[in-house]
N, C-alpha and C positions, 0 to 999 in steps of 0.2 A: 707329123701333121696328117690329119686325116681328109682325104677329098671328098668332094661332096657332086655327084656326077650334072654335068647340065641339065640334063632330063627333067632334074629336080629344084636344080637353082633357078630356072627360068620361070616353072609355073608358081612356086613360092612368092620369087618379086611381085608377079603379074597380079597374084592374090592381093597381094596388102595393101597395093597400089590402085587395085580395083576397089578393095571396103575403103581405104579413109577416099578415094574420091565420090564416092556414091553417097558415104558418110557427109561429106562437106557441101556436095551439090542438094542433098536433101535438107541440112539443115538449112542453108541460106532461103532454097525455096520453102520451106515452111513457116522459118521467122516472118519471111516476107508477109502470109499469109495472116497473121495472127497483131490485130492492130495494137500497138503500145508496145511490144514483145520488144525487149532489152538484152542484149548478148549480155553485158554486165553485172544485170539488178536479176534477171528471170535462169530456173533450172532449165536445164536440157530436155529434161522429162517434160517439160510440157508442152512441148514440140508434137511431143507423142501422143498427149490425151486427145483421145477427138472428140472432148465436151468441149474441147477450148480451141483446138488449131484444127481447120479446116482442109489440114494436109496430113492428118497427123499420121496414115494409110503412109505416104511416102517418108515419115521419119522414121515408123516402125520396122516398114522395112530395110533401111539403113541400117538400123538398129541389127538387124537381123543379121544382114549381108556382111557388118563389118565382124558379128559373131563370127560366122561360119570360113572368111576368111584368113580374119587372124588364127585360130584357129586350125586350121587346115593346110594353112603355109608354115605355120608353126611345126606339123609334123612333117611337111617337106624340106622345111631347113636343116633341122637340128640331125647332126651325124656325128656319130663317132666321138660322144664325149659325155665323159659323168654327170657333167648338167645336163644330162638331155631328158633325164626322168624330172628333173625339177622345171626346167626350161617347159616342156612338153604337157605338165600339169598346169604351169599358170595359165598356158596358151589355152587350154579347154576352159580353164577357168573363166578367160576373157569370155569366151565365146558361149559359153552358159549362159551368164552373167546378161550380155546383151540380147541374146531371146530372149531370156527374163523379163529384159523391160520392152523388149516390145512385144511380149503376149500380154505383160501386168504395166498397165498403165500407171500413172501417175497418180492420175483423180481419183483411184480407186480407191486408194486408201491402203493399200496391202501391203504388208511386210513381206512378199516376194518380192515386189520391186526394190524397196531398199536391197534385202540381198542380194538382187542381182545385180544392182549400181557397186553394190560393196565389190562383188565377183568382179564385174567387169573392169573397175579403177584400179583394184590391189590388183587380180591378174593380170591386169596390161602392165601395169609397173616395173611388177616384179618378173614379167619376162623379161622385159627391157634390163634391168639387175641381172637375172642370168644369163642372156644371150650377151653379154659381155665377155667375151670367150678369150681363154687367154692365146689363141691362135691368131685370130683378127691384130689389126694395126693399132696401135696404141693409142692416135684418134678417133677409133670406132668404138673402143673399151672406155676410154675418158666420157665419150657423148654418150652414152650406153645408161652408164652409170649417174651422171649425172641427169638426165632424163627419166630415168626411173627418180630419181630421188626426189626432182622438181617437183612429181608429178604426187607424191607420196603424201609429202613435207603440204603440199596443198591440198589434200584430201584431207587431212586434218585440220587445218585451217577452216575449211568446208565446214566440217563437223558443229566448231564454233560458231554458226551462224552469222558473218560479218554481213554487211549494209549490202555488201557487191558478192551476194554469194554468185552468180552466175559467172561474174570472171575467174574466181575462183574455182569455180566445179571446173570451169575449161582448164586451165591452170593444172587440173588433176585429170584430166581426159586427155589434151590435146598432146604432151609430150607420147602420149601412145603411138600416135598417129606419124609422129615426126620420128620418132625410134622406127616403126615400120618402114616410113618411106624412106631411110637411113641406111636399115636393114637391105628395103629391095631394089636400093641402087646400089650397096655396096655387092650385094649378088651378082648383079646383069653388071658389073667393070670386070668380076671375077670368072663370068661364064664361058668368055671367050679364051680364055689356056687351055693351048691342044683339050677344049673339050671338059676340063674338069676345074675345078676352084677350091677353096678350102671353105670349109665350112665356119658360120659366123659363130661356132663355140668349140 
């Protein structure tokens, strides 16, 4: 098993843990902002447009922050293992993905946004799929997996167009979030062994 030194594991947690909070505390203040706006019935992205939500400056840059984040903690996590080139591509993936959408808004009309929505759902997923590491506890690899897949299996659903696309885009977003904040507390129980932990792959 390969260790992964504190140094590393503590700023990683503190990452992930900072995008989906910053993530979470902009969306609520933005829905708030934007009259009729439905978590259920309305996309994410329109959080963003600032034709329509008068916040949309603080969802972009959530948008942003939980890129560069995930992202970033993604290269401080990952040690010492074959997945770590696939693990460490989805992770950029993510975080392209979400500058994407919040430099290309929504209203615009642009097929950069879609691909960045696509980057950001599939590469949060599928890190989630590969940071399921066969070193971790076998409740970390079960939720791992199963959280990517939730998140997948709904992103296609999405695709569908059903009545309640919003709970369903979250449905494909939020297990991201929950993989992360998964990820950066199984880190910070790991940090404290004389100093070292194993890594989550």
């Amino acid at each position: 098993m390969r260790l992964l030194a504190r140094h590393r594991m503590q700023p990683a947690a503190a990452l992930w843990v900072l995008g989906a909070a910053g993530y979470f505390a902009a969306e609520a203040l933005a829905a708030a902002a934007v009259p009729g706006y439905r978590y259920g019935a309305d996309y994410i992205s329109t959080l963003g447009d600032p034709a329509v939500s008068p916040r949309a400056a603080w969802m972009n840059a959530a948008f942003a922050l939980q890129g560069c984040c995930f992202a970033a903690a993604g290269l401080l996590a990952m040690h010492g293992s074959r997945r770590r080139r696939w693990f460490c591509a989805f992770a950029a993936a993510n975080g392209i993905g979400n500058v994407l959408i919040a430099v290309v808004h929504s209203g615009q009309g642009n097929t950069w946004h879609v691909i960045g929505a696509g980057l950001a759902i599939i590469g949060g997923n599928a890190a989630a799929l590969t940071g399921a590491g066969w070193t971790a506890p076998w409740w970390y690899r079960g939720a791992s997996v199963l959280l990517g897949l939730i998140g997948l299996v709904s992103l296609l659903v999405t695709l569908a167009g059903p009545a309640s696309i919003g709970a369903w885009e979250r449905a494909a977003v939020y297990p991201i979030f929950a993989w992360q904040l998964m990820a950066a507390g199984y880190l910070l129980s790991r940090s404290g062994q004389a100093g070292n932990g194993p890594s989550i792959s």
